[in-house]
C-alpha positions in Angstrom: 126.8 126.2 154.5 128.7 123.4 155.9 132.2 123.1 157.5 133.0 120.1 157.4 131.4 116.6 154.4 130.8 118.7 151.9 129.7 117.0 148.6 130.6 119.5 145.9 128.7 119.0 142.3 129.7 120.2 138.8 126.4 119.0 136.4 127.7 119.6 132.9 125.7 119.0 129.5 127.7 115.2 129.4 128.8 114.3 133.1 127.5 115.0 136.8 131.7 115.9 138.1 132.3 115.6 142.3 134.3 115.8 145.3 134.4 115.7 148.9 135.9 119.1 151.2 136.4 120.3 154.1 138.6 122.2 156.1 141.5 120.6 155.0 140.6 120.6 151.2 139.0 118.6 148.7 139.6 115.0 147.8 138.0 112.0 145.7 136.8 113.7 142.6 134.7 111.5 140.8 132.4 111.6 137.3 128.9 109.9 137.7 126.2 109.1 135.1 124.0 107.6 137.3 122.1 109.5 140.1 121.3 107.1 142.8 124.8 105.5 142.4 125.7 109.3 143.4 123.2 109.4 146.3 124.5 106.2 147.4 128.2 107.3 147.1 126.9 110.6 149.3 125.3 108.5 151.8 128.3 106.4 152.7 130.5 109.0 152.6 128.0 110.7 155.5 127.8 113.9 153.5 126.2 116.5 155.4 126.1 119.4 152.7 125.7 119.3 148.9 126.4 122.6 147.2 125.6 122.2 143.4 126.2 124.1 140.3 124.4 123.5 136.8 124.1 124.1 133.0 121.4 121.4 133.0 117.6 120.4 134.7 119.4 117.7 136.3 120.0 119.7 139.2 116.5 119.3 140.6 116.5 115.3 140.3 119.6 115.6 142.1 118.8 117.8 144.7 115.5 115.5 145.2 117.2 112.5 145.5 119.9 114.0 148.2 117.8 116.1 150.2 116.8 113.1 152.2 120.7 112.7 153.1 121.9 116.3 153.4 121.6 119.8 152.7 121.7 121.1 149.5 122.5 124.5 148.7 123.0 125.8 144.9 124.9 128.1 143.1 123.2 131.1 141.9 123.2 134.6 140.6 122.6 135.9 144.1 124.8 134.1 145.8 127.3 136.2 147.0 131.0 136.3 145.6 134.8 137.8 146.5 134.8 139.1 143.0 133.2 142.4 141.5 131.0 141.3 138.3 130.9 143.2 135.4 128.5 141.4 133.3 125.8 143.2 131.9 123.4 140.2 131.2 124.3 138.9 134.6 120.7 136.5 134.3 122.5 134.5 131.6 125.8 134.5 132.9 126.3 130.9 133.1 127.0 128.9 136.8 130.0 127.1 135.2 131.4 130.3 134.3 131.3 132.2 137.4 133.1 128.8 139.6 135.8 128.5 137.1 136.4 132.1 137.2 136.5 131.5 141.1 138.6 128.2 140.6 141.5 130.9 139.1 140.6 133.6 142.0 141.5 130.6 144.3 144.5 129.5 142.6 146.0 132.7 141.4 144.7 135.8 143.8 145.4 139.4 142.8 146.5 138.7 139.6 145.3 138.8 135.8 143.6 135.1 134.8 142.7 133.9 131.5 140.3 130.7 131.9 139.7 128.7 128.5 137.0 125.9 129.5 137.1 123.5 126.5 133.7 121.4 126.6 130.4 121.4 125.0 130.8 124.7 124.3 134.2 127.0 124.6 134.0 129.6 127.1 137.1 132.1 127.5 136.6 134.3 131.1 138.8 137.0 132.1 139.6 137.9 135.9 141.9 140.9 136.1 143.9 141.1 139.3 141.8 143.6 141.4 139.2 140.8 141.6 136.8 142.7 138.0 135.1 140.1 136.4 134.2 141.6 132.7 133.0 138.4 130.8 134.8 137.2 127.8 133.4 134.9 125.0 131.5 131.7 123.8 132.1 129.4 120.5 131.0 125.9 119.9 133.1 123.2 121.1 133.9 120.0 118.8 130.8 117.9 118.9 128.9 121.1 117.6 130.8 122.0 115.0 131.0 118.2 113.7 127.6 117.8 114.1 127.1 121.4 112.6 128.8 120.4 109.4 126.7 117.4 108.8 123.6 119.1 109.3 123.8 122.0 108.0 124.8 120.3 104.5 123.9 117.9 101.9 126.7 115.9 101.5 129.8 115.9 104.6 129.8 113.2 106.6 128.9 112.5 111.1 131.7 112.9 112.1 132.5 111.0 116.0 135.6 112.2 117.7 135.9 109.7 119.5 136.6 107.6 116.5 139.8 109.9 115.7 142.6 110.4 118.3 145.5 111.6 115.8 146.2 115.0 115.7 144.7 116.3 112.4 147.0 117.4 109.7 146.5 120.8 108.3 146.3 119.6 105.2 143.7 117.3 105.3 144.2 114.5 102.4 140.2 113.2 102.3 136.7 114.8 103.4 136.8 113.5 107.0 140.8 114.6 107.0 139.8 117.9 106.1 136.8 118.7 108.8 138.9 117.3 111.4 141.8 119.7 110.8 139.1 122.6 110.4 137.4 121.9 113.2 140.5 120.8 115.7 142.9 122.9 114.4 140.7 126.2 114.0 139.9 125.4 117.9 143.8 125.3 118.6 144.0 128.6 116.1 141.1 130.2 118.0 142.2 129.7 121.5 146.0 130.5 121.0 144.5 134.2 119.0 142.5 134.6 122.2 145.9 134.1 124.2 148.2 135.9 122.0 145.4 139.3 122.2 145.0 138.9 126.2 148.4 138.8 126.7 149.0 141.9 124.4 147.1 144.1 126.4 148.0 142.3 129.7 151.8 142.4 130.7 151.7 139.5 133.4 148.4 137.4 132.2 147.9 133.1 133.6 146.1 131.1 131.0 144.2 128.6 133.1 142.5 125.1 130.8 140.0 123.4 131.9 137.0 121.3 130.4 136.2 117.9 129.4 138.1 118.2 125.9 141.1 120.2 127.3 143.5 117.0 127.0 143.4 117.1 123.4 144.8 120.8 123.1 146.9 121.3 126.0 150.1 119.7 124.8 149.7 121.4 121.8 149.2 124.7 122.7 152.2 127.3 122.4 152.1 129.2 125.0 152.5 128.7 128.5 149.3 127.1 129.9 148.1 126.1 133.8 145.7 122.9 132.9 143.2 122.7 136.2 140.4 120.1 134.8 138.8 119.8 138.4 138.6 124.0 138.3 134.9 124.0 138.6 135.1 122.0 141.7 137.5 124.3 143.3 135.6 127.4 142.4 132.4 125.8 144.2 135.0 124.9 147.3 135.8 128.8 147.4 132.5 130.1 147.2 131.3 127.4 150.0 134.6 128.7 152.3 133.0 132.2 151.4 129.6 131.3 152.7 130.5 129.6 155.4 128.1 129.9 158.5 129.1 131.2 161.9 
């Protein structure tokens, strides 16, 4: 691994998500669609390492198109970690879940962290403070459960969140009204359960939010929340620090 231009990459099912490190920390985080406007970005920027974590395929076009530039090292089940892993089906154990739960090591060391990653899909991790990581749980995320409810029946309507950004009443006065506040408002319900039952059985617990749709929930949220949306990012910056070469 590199010490110094390091390109760190987040691919998610929607965005490829960056920033620079190096010894002093990371800077510039950046969302890209496109991959050679990334390769070019990596270029100027004289990038000598690339460390990459991904959900998606699009790890190998990117890795094809940087290698020319810079080293590029990935995230992987093997690659070795500060944290004890628990997780029984470790070969399914997504990337994105194992550098978030190192974003909250980095933030929060030696103690209990709760890390609610609001995307595609809603992931809830759980870190205790001797460094155990025992898993946690998965649920669809708004676009699936919209899209879910349209297909799924014969007569509710595609629903596009992006054409909606009131919060949903809980009483829902029409058909669109009323998926909206079952599918926003269960997620709110959902993830505030999830808090409430962690924090039962933990005295001293940090609930850490991240993921693409976290805006929309953490100002409503009850409890006391950390919001880290770059949290990927720094987990990959910690695991790179970890494997740093002599």
């Amino acid at each position: 691994m590199c010490l110094v231009n390091n390109l760190l990459v987040d691919v998610g099912n929607t965005l490829i998500k960056t920033a620079l490190s190096d010894e002093k920390g990371i800077t510039d985080y950046r969302n890209w669609q496109n991959i050679k406007d990334l390769t070019d970005y990596a270029y100027s920027e004289k990038v000598k390492c690339v460390f990459i974590s991904s959900v998606t395929d699009r790890h190998q076009e990117i890795s094809s198109s940087l290698k020319e530039i810079a080293s590029v090292k990935f995230l992987s089940k093997e690659t070795p970690l500060p944290i004890k892993v628990h997780y029984m089906t470790k070969d399914t154990l997504g990337l994105d879940r194992i550098a978030a739960i190192m974003g909250a090591y980095e933030l929060f060391p030696a103690e209990n962290n709760l890390v609610i990653d609001i995307g595609t899909c809603i992931t809830y991790d759980f870190l205790d403070k001797s460094g155990n990581y025992f898993g946690g749980a998965i649920s669809p995320g708004i676009g699936i459960r919209l899209r879910a409810l349209h297909d799924y029946t014969s007569k509710l309507p595609r629903i596009e969140i992006s054409n909606h950004k009131n919060w949903p009443d809980v009483t829902g006065d029409s058909s669109v009204n009323s998926i909206l506040s079952g599918v926003i408002n269960g997620i709110l319900f959902e993830i505030e359960g999830f808090i409430s039952t962690y924090s039962g059985q933990y005295e001293l617990i940090n609930t850490i939010i991240t993921g693409g749709d976290s805006y929309r929930f953490e100002s409503t949220i009850k409890a006391l929340i950390f919001v880290a949306p770059k949290l990927i990012l720094i987990g990959l910056n910690r695991i790179l620090k970890e494997n740093e070469e002599d």
